[in-house]
Each structure stands twice: as structure tokens, then as C-alpha cells.
C-alpha positions in Angstrom: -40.5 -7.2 72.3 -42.0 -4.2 70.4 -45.4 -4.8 68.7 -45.7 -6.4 65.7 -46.9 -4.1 62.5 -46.0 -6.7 59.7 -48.2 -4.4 57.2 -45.9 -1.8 57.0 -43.5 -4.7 55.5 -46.0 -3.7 51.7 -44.5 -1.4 49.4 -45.6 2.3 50.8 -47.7 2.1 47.3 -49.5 -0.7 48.1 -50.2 0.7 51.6 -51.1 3.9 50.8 -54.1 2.3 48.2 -57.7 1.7 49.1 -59.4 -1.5 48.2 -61.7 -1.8 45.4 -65.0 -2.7 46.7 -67.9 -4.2 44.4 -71.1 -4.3 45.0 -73.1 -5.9 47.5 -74.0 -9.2 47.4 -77.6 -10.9 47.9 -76.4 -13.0 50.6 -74.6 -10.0 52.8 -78.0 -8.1 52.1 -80.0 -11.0 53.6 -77.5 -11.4 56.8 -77.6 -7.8 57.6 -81.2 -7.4 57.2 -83.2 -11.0 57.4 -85.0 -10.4 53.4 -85.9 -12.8 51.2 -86.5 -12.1 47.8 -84.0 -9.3 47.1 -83.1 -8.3 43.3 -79.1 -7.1 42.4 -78.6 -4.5 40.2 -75.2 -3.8 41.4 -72.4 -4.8 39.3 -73.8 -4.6 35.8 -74.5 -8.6 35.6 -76.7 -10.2 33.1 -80.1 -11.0 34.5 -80.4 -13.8 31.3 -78.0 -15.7 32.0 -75.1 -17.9 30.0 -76.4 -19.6 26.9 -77.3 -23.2 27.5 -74.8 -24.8 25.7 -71.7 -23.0 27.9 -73.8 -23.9 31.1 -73.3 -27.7 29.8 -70.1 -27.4 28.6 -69.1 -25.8 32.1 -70.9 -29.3 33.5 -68.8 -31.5 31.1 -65.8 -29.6 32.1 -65.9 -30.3 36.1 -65.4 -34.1 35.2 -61.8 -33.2 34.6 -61.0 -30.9 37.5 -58.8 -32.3 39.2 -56.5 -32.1 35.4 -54.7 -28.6 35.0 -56.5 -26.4 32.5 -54.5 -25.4 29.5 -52.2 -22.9 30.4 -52.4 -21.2 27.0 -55.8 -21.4 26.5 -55.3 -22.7 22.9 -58.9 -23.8 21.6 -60.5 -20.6 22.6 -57.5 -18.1 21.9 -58.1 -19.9 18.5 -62.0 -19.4 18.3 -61.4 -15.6 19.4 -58.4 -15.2 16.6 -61.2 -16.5 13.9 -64.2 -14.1 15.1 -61.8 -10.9 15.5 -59.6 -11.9 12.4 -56.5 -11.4 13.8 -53.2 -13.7 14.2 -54.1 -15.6 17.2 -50.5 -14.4 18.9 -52.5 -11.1 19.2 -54.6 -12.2 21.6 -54.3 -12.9 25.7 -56.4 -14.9 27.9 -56.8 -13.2 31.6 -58.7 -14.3 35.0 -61.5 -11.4 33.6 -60.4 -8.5 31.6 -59.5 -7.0 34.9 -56.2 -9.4 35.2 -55.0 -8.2 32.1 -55.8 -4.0 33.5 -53.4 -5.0 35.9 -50.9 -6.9 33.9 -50.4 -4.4 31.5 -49.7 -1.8 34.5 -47.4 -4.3 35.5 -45.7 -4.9 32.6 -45.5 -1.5 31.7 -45.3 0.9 34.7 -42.6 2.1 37.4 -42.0 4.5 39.3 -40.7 6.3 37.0 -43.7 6.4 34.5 -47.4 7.8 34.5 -50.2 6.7 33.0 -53.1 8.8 32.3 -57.0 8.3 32.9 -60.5 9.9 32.8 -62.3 11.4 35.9 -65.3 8.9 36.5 -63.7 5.9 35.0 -63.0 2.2 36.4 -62.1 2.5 39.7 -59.3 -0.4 38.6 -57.3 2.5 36.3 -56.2 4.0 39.5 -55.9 1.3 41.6 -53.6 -0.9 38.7 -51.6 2.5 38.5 -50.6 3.2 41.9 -49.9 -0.2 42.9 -46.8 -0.2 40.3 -45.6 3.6 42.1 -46.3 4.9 39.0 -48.1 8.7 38.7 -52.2 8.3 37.8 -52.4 11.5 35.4 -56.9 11.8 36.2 -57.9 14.0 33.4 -61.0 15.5 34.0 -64.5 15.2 32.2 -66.7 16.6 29.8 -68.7 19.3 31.7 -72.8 18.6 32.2 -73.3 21.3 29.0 -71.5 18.8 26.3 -72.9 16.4 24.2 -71.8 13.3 26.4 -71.8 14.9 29.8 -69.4 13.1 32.0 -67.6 11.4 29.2 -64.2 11.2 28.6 -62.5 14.1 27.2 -60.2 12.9 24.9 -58.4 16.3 23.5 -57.5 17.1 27.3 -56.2 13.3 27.8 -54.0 13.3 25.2 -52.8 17.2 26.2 -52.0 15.4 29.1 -49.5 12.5 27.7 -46.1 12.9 29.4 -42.8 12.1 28.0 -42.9 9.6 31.2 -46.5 8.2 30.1 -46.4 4.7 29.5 -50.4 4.1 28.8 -53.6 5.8 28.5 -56.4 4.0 29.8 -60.0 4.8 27.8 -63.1 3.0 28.8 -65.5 2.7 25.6 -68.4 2.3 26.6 -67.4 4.0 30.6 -68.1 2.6 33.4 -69.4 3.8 36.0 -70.7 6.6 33.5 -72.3 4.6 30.1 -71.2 7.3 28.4 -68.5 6.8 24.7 -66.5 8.6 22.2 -67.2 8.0 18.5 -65.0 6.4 16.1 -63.7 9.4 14.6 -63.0 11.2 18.2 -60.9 7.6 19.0 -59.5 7.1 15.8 -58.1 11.1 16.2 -56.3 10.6 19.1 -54.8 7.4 18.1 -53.4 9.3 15.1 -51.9 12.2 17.4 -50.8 10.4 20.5 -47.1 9.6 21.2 -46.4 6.1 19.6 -44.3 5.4 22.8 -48.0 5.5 24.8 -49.6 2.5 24.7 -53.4 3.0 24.3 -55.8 0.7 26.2 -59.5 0.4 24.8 -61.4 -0.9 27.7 -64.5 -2.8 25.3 -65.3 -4.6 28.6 -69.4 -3.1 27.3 -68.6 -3.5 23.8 -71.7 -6.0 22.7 -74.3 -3.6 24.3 -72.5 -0.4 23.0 -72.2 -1.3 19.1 -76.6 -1.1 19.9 -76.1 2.9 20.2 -73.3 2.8 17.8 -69.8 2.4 19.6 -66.6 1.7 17.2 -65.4 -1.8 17.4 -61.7 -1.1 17.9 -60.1 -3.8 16.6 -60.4 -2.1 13.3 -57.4 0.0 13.9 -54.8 -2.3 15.7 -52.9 -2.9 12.0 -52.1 0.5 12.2 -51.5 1.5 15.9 -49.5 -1.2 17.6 -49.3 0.6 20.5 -53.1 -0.2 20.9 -54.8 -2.4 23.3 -58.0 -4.2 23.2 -59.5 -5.8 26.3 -62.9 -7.4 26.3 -64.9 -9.9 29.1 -67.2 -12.7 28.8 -68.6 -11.3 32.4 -71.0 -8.6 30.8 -72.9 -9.5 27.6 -71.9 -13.9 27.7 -73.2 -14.2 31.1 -69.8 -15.4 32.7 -69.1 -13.1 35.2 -68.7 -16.1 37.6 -65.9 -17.9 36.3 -63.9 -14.9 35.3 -62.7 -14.7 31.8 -61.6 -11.9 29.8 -59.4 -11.6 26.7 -57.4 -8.7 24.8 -56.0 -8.1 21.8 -53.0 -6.5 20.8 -50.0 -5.9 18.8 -47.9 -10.0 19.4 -44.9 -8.3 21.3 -47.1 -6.6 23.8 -48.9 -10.1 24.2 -45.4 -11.7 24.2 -44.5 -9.3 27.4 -48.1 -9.9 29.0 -47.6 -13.6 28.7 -44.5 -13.2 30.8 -45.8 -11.8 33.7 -49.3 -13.9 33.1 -50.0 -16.0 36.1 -49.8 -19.8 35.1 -52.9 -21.5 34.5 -54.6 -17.8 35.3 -58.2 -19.2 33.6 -59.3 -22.2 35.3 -60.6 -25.2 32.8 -64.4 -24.7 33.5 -64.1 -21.0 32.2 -62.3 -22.0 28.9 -65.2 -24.3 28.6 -68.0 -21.8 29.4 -66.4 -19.1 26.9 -65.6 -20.9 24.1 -69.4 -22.7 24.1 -70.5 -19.1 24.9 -68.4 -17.7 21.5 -70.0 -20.4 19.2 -74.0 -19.5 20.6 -73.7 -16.0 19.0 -77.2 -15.9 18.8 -78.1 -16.4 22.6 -75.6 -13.6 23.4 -77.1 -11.0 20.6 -80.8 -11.9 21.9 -79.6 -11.4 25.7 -78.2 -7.9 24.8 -81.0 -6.7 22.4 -83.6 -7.2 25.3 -81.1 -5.6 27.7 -81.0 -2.6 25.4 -84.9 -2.9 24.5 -84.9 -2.2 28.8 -82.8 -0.1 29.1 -84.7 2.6 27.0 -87.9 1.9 29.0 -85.8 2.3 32.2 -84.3 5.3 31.1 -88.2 6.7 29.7 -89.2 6.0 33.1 -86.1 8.0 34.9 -86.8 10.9 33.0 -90.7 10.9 34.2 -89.5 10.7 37.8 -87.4 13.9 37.0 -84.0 12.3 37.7 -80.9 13.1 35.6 -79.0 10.0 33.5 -76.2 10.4 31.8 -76.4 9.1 28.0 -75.5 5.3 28.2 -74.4 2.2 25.4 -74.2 -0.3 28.5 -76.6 -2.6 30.7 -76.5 0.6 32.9 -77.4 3.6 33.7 -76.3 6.0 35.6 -78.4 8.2 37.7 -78.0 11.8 39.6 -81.0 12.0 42.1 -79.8 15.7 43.4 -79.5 14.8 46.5 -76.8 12.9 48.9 -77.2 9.2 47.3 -76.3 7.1 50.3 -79.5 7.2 51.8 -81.5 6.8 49.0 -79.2 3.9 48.5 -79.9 2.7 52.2 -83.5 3.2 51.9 -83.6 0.9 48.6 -81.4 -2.3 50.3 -84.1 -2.2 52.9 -86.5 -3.0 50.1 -84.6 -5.6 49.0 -83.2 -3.3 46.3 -79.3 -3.3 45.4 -78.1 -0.8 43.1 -74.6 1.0 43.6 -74.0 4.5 45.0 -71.5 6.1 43.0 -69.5 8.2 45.7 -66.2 10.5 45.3 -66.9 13.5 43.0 -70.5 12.0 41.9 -71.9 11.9 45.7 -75.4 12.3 44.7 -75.3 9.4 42.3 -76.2 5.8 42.0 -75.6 3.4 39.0 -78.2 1.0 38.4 -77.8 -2.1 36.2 -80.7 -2.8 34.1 -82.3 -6.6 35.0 -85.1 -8.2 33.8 -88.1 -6.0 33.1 -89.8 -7.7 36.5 -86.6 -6.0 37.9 -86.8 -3.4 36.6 -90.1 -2.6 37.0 -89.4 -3.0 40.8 -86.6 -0.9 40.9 -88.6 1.8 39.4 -91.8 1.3 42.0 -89.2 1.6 44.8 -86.8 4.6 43.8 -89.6 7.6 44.4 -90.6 6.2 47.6 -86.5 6.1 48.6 -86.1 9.7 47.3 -88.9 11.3 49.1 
């Protein structure tokens, strides 16, 4: 009998892909080394937490586990339709905005079709794209001399829309960059692109970004319904736990997303924790204005240890110490620092979420000692 190989079963696109991998957790840090007391600023979480009321609801909740949750997610699509002001058959529920990334590649890709992206953007764009077979189109980004160095280029993405291009993704705010386009560089390209492309507005940062002044995209999907919305409770609500992400579209492109949606795809504890989370508007907004109050310290601070940062609207920043960043990475886990080397074109990077100011203020006493 000849030996078994039952991966090369996958589609040669699936095979051919390399695994997304987030950043490293507190426990796996603690196994490889022995610390105690080690800070994340990995993934971009927020240090304050959920407000109280979606940590109770969340309790409530687990009372009924061992129900189904609702498969349409009917009370919070609702409570999202009323603050966005749209017709609530415009908006879809998703296991974290990432599910509905992947959905919409799914929905709307082949091998046949391309989609286009930026250079530095969510490492999902590509991933979501090639899984399908389809052509990833990576446009690439501003040069370090613009005004939002690294950003996404938007002119050059839309010069680079196929007849075969089925969607555009654009991150605003970026990640893994913080960087964003302005209203009227968005609302431009919506006006020029193909109406056969369907546009997808990655907000996932939107709560931090409208502090420096991002667009709130929403504005424009009466008049481009071949846009996209998609938005997360993991970021500014403090859910990034029990994955929950929403977006907002034209009703026929959340008809066809609802028919590839896994059932039941958000569990019952997360439609509890996001729709208390929605009605505390006041715990989110105070969680993000002392995120953003940090993040210009951190970034003061940077700039004193004569470090580059790209302009950022998230709970991030990103940071070019001029040198290889894996071992400055290295040197930081082993004092019990996490933060995320960047790697592929941006090899001398690291992107470092901004925690609470005890965080940060660690973070900061550490970094010089792991670039010398």
C-alpha cells in the first residue's frame, strides 16, 4: 500500500495558502518561558474591557446554553438597523467581521474573478481571496514621502479594477498600518469605480478612527449599492472573545451573504454581550477616548526614542525601528512584552497595540533596552 498523503485531497488553492497566524498569547508566552506577569499588546485588544452591563448580560445568557441562539440574530440586527438608520435587511450578523471577509469572497469570487487590495493590509484580504482560486490584484502603497505613508493608494487601486474584478477590499482605518483615506479621497473612488465591483469598507477601527477624523461610510451606501460595510464589536466594545461582527450593505448583497452564512454562525452569549454593549454607548466612547488620549503619549514617546510610526486613527501603532524586528521582538517576550512583528515587505517593523497607560508605560521602559 502506497503512503497515505490525504492533504493533497484540498483544492490546490487551499494547499498552496499559508495560515494566518495571530498574535501570541499570554499563556504560550508563559509555557515557553516560565513568566508571570506578562502584558499583550498584540492583536489590538481593549485593555478596558466590555462595559458592565454586556459582561452581565453575557452571565444571564449562559442560563440558556444549552437553547440554540437565534439564527437571525433579530433583536440586535434591529438595535444596529436603529443606530445606523438603515432598513434592518441591510445588515448581517457574522462570527467577527472576519466571517463576513470571507463570506463575501465566497459569495462572490471564482476562479475566474480577481479582487484587488492594498500592500500592507489585513493579512485576511489575501488569504479570503486565494482560498476561492480567485486572482489577489496587491496594489501597492503610498511611498514614505506622502502624506499618509504606507496608506492605501486609492487612484492606483482603482487603475487596477479588472473587467474580471468582483471586489476591492479597503481597510479604513488599515491595519496592520493605522493609516486612512479621507472622505472625499473614498467618496471619489466610489463615484469612478466600475458599478459591477463591489467595494468593501473594512470600519473594523471605525470608533477610534472618527477621533482623527475618519468618514463614517455608511453615509454613502443609498447611493453605491455596490458598497460594503463591515464593522466588529472585537475592537472598541471589548468583545473580541465571543466574536461578533456585523456589515452593512445594499439587502440583495445581504440576501446572497445570508445564503452561504453558516447557521447559528453567532453563538447566543455574543448576541447578548453586543446588543448590551450597543445600548452602553457611553462606556464604549469613554474606553476609546482614553485609548486615543494614549495613544498620543505613546506615539510622543516613540518619536523621543527616534523610532519611525506611521500616522495612525486606531488603538495602534505601528513602528519601524530600522533594524531586523525579530529580535527586538524576541528580546521584548523575554520581558514579558508581547507586541507583533510585522514581517513580509515591513521586516523591520513591529505593531504595538496601545494598553493601559501602566502598559504602556512598560512597553516604552522596555523597547530601548530591546533595540540596543
Amino acid at each position: 500500500m502506497s503512503e497515505a498523503h490525504p492533504g493533497r485531497l484540498a483544492v490546490r488553492a487551499v494547499r498552496e495558502l499559508s495560515p494566518y497566524v495571530p498574535g501570541k498569547p499570554i499563556s504560550e508566552l508563559e509555557r515557553e518561558l516560565g513568566l508571570r506577569d506578562i502584558i499583550k499588546l498584540a492583536s489590538n485588544e481593549n485593555p478596558h474591557g466590555p462595559s458592565p452591563r454586556a459582561l452581565a448580560a453575557m452571565r444571564a445568557a449562559l442560563g440558556q446554553a444549552w437553547l440554540y441562539p437565534d439564527g437571525a440574530c433579530h433583536e440586535l440586527k434591529l438595535a444596529l438597523a436603529q443606530q445606523l438608520k438603515v432598513d434592518s435587511a441591510c445588515v448581517t450578523l457574522g462570527n467577527g467581521s472576519n466571517d463576513l471577509l470571507v463570506l463575501l469572497a465566497e459569495a462572490f469570487l471564482t476562479s475566474a474573478h480577481s479582487a484587488v487590495h492594498s500592500q500592507y493590509s489585513f493579512a485576511v484580504y489575501p488569504l479570503a481571496i486565494r482560498q476561492t482560486g480567485a486572482q489577489a490584484i496587491e496594489v501597492p502603497a503610498l511611498g514614505a514621502d506622502s502624506e499618509m505613508p504606507l496608506g492605501h493608494d486609492l487612484e492606483a487601486m482603482r487603475a487596477a479594477v479588472r473587467d474580471h474584478t468582483r471586489l476591492v477590499f479597503i481597510a479604513n482605518p488599515n491595519n496592520p498600518t493605522g493609516t486612512w483615506a479621507s472622505g472625499g479621497a473614498l467618496k471619489r473612488f466610489l463615484e469612478r469605480v466600475s458599478h459591477d465591483t463591489i467595494v468593501v469598507l473594512d470600519e473594523a477601527y471605525f470608533e477610534y478612527g472618527l477621533e482623527r477624523g475618519t468618514p463614517d461610510g455608511v453615509q454613502w451606501l443609498a447611493q453605491h449599492p455596490n458598497l460594503v460595510i463591515t464593522r466588529t464589536f472585537s475592537k472598541a466594545y471589548g468583545l473580541a472573545g465571543v466574536r461578533v461582527g456585523y456589515c452593512v450593505s445594499h439587502p440583495e448583497i445581504s440576501d446572497v451573504l445570508n445564503r452561504v452564512r453558516p447557521p447559528f454562525n453567532v453563538n447566543s452569549i455574543a448576541q447578548a454581550g453586543a446588543l448590551a454593549a450597543l445600548a452602553d454607548q457611553a462606556h464604549m466612547r469613554e474606553s476609546v477616548a482614553e485609548t486615543m488620549r494614549e495613544l498620543t503619549r505613546v506615539e510622543r514617546e516613540l518619536r523621543r526614542l527616534r523610532v519611525w510610526t506611521a500616522p495612525s486613527a486606531t488603538n495602534f501603532v505601528l513602528v519601524r525601528v530600522g533594524v531586523p524586528a525579530g529580535p527586538v521582538y524576541e528580546r521584548l517576550l523575554r520581558a514579558g512584552v508581547i507586541v507583533r512583528p510585522v514581517g513580509g515587505a515591513l521586516q523591520d517593523a513591529l505593531r504595538i497595540s496601545i494598553g493601559t497607560r501602566a502598559h504602556n508605560d512598560r512597553m516604552l521602559e522596555a523597547l530601548p533596552r530591546a533595540l540596543s
